[in-house]
TORMARGU-876583 format. One record per atom (N, C-alpha, C): x, y, z; residue in one letter. Coordinates in steps of 0.05 Angstrom, whole numbers, plus 5000, padded with zeros to 4 digits. Layout:
N
XYZa/...
***
This chain:
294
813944506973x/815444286985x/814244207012x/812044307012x/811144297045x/811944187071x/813544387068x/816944467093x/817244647101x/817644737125x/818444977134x/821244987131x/822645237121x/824745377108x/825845447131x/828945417127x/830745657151x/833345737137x/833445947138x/835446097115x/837446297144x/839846147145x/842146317149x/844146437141x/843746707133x/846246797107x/847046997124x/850346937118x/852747147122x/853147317099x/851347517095x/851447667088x/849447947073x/849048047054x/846448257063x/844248177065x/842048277068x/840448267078x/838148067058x/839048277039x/836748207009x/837147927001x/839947797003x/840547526999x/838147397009x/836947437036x/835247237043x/832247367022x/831647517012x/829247486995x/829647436972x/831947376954x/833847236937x/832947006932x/834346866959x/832746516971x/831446446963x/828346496979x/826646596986x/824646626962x/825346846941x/824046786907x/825246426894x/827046356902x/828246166889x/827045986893x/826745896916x/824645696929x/822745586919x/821545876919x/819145926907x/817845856873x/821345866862x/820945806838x/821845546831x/822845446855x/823645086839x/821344906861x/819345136869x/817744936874x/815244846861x/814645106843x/812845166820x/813944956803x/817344946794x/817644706776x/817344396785x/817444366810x/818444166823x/814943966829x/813944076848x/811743986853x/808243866841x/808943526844x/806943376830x/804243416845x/803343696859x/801043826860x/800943986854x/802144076831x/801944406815x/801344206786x/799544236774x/797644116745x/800244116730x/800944486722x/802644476707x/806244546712x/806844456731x/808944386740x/810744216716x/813044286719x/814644126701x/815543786707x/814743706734x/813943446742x/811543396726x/809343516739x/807043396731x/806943406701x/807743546688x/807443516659x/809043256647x/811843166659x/813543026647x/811642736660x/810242776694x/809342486695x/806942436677x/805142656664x/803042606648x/803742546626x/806342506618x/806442516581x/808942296578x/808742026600x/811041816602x/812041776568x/813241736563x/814441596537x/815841796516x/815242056522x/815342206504x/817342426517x/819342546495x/820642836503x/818742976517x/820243196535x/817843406548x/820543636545x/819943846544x/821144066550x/822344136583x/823744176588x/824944316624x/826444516624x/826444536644x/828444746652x/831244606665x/834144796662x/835844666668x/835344596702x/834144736718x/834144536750x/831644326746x/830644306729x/829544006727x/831743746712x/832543866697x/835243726683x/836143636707x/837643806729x/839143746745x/838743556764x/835543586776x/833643436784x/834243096779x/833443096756x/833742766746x/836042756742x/838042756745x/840242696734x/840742646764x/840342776786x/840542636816x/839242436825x/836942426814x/834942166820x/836341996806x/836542046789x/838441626768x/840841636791x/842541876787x/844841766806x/844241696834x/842341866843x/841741736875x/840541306876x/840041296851x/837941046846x/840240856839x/841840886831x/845040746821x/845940736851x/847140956857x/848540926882x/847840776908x/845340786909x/844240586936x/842840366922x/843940236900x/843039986887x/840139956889x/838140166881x/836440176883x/834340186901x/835140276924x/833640276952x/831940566949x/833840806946x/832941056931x/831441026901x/828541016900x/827340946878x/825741236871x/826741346857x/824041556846x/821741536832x/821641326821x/819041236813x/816841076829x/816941156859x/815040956870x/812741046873x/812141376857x/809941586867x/807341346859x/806741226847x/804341066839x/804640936867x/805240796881x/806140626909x/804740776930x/805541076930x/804941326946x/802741346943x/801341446920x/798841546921x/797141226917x/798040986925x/796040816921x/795640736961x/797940846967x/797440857006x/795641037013x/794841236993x/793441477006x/794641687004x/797241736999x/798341956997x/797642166969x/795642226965x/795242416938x/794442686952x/793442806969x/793643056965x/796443176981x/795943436978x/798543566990x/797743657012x/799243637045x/798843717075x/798144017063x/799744147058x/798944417060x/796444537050x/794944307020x/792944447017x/791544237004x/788644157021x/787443777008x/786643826978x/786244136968x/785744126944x/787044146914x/789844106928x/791644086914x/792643756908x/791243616892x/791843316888x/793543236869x/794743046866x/796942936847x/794842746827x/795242786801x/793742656778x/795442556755x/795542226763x/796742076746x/795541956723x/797841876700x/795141726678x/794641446688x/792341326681x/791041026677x/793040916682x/795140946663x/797440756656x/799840766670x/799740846697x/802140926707x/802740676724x/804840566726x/805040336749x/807140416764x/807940246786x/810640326801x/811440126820x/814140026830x/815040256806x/815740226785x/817440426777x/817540476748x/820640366738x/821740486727x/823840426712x/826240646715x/826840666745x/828940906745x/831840996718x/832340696716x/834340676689x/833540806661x/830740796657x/830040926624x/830041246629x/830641356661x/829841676655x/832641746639x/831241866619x/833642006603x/833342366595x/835642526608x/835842746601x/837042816571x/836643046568x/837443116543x/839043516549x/840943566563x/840743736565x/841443916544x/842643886531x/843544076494x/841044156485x/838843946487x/836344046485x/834244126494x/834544146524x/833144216545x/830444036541x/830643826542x/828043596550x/829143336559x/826843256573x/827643006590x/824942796579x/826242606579x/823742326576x/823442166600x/820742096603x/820841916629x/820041636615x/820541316622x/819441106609x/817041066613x/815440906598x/812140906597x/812040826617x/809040846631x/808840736660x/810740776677x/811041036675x/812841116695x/811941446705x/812741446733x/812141706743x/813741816766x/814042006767x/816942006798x/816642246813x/816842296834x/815342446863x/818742576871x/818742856861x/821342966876x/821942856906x/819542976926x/819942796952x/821843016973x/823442756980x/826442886992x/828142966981x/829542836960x/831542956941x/830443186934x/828543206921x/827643556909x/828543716927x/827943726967x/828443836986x/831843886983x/833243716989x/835343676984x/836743846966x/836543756942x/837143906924x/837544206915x/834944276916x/834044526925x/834644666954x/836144566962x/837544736990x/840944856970x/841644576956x/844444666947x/844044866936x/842444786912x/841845016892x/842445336905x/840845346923x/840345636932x/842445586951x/843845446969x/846345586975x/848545596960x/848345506945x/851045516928x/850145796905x/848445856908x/847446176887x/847446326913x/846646326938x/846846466959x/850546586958x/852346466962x/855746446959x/855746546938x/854746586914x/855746646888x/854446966874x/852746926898x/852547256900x/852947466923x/854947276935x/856547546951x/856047456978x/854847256985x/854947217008x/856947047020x/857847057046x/860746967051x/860446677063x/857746557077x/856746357081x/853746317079x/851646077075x/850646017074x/849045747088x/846045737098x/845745447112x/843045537094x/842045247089x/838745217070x/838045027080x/835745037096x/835044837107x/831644807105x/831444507086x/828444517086x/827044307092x/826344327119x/824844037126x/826743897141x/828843997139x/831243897155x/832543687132x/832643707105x/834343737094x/835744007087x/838743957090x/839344237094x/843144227081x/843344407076x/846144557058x/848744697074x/850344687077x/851644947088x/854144937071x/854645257060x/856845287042x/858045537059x/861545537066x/862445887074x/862445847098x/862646017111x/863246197140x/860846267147x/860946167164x/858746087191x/857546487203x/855346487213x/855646727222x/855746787244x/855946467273x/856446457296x/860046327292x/860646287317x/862846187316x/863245927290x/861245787298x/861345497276x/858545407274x/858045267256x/855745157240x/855644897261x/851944897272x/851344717289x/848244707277x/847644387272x/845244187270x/845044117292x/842844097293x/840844007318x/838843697305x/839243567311x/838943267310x/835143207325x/832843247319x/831143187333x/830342877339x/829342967362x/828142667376x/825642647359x/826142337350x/822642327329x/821142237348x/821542157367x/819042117386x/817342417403x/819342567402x/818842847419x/818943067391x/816843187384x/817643387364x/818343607375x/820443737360x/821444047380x/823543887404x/824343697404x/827243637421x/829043557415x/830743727414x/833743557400x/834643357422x/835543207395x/837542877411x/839842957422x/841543047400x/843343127398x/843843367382x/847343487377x/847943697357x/850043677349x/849643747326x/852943707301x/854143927301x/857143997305x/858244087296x/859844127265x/859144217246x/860444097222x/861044327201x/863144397186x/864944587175x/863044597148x/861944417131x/860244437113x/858644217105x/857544267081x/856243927062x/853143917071x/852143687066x/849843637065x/849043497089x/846143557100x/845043387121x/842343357122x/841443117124x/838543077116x/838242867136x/835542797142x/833742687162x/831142537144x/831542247138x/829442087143x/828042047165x/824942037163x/823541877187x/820941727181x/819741527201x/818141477188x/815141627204x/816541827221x/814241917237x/812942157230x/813742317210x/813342517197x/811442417168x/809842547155x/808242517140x/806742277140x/804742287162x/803442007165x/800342107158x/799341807158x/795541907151x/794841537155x/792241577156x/789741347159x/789341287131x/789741007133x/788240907103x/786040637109x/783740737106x/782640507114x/782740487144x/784040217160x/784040247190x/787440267191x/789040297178x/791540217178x/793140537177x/794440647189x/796040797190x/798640797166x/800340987166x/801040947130x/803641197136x/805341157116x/807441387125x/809141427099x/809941597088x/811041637068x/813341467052x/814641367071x/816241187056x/815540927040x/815940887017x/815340747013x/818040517003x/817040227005x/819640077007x/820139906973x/821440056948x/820739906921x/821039646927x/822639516935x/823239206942x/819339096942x/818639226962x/815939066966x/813039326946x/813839586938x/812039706931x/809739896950x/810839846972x/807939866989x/810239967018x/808940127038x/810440307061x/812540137068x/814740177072x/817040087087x/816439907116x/816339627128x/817139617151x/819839537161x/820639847178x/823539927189x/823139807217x/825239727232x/826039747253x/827340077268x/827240257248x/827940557256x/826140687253x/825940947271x/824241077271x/825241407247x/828041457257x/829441617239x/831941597236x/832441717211x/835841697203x/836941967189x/839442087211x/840442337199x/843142217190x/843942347162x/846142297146x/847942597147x/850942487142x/852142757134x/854442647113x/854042827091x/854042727058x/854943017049x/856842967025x/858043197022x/855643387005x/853443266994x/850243496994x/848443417004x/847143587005x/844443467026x/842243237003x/842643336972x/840943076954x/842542806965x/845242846967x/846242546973x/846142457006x/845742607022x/845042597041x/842042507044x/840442577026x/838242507036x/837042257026x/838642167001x/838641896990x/839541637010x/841741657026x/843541527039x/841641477066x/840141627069x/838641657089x/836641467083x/834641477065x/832741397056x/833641097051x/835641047037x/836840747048x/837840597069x/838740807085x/839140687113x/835440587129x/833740757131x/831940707139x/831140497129x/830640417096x/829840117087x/831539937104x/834539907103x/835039737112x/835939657141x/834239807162x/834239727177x/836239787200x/836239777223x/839039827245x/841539687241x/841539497235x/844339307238x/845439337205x/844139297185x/844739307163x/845539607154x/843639787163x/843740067165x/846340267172x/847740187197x/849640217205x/852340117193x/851839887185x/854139717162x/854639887136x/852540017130x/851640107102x/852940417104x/852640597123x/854040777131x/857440787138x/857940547150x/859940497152x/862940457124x/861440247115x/862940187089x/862840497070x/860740587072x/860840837053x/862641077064x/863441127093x/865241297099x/863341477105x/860441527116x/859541657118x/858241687150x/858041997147x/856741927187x/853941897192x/852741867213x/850041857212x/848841847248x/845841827247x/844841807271x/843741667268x/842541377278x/840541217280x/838041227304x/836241287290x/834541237325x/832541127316x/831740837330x/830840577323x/828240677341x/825840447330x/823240537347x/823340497372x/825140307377x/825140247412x/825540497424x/827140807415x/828640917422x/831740877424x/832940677413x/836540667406x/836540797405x/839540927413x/840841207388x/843240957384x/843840997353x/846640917343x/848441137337x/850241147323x/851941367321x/855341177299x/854941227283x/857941117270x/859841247287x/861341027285x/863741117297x/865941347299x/865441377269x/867541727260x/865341967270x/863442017284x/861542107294x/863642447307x/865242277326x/865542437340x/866642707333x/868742597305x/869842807281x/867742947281x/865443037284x/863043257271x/863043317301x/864643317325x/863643507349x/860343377354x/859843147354x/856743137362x/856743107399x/854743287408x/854543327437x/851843147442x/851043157463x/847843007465x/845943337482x/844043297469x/843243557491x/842743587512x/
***
């Protein structure tokens, strides 16, 4: 997921190398720079059943709903978009590349992904291909805190990349996020106070690279196919999971500060805006989460 991990568990010890294997193993399924990854296999073989496993099941079945719910701003099929900005190898390791067919366009057709779970296979539509991303992050925090709690631990936080989980009883007084400044790495803006749920962080300052003479950044915008231009620099959401948190996020950044904040608003959800000028926004029910400034 090439993210640094932070695992806080209330309770023994072994829980955290528990995690830790788990990670490990939905990243082997997850990741479209592993050949035979259960991504990479389903984006090599568009049209056709593929075999999965049930957290790939679970996988897609978040991506269509995350792709419904933000009327399509959350697109999982934009990986052709991605790797046509330059984004094909993986930060962690350049020789680890993503390999699509001929035929792949993007995006794709988030509506034709169809699971099959009675049978454990999923179909993706032709010309189609889809990049876990953030949701995978996301996702995979619940996963393992909610198996963290269910084997004996009395609370849990999973946090990867700063998408992050917290289920249970805290093992300080209370559960506190730290909000970073995207202009300053390593400085918090602010900090959340919050009892549980999901919290995830769009930005567009994180996973960047040169293409040509043009600079380039992970997001990509399906409306236009090609990198997002935001008026924000990042956006932290708090969503009752961190996959839906990290969706809500990823739409707030497409649409911008003013629209962005509207969009949060109507949804009942909280959030942080910090626009490239340096804004900070803040929804209004904000203060309900104990947020301090540092």
């Amino acid at each position: 997921m090439a993210s640094e991990v932070h695992l806080i568990v209330n309770g023994a010890a072994e829980l955290g190398s528990m995690a830790t294997r788990r990670l490990d193993e939905l990243e082997r399924q997850w990741s479209r720079f592993i050949p035979d990854s259960e991504v990479s296999r389903l984006n090599a073989n568009p049209g056709r059943p593929v075999p999965v496993g049930v957290d790939t099941l679970l996988l897609l079945d978040a991506m269509v709903e995350g792709w419904r719910t933000t009327d399509g701003l959350y697109d999982p099929t934009v990986l052709t978009a991605l790797v046509a900005e330059g984004y094909v190898a993986s930060i962690n390791d350049p020789l680890r590349r993503t390999v699509l067919p001929d035929s792949t366009t993007g995006p794709g057709q988030a509506d034709g992904i169809l699971v099959d779970h009675a049978m454990g296979t999923a179909w993706l539509p032709s010309r189609t291909a889809i990049d876990p991303g953030g949701i995978g992050k996301g996702l995979a925090a619940d996963i393992v805190a909610g198996e963290l709690v269910a084997a004996g631990a009395l609370g849990a936080m999973v946090n990867i990349g700063g998408d992050l989980r917290i289920i249970g009883e805290p093992v300080e007084p209370a559960w506190t996020v730290a909000v970073e400044d995207p202009s300053r790495r390593g400085t918090t803006l602010l900090t959340l106070t919050i009892d549980g749920g999901g919290v995830a962080t769009s930005s567009t300052c994180s996973r960047r690279w040169t293409s040509g003479s043009c600079e380039r950044h992970h997001l990509i915008d399906p409306r236009l196919g090609a990198c997002a231009d935001t008026d924000l620099a990042a956006v932290t959401v708090v969503a009752p999971t961190a996959w839906q948190a990290e969706v809500e996020a990823t739409a707030v950044l497409l649409l911008g500060r003013v629209e962005g904040l509207a969009w949060l608003v109507e949804r009942r959800l909280d959030g942080v805006l910090v626009a490239a000028d340096g804004r900070l926004d803040t929804t209004p029910a904000l203060g309900a989460l104990k947020a301090t400034s540092a």
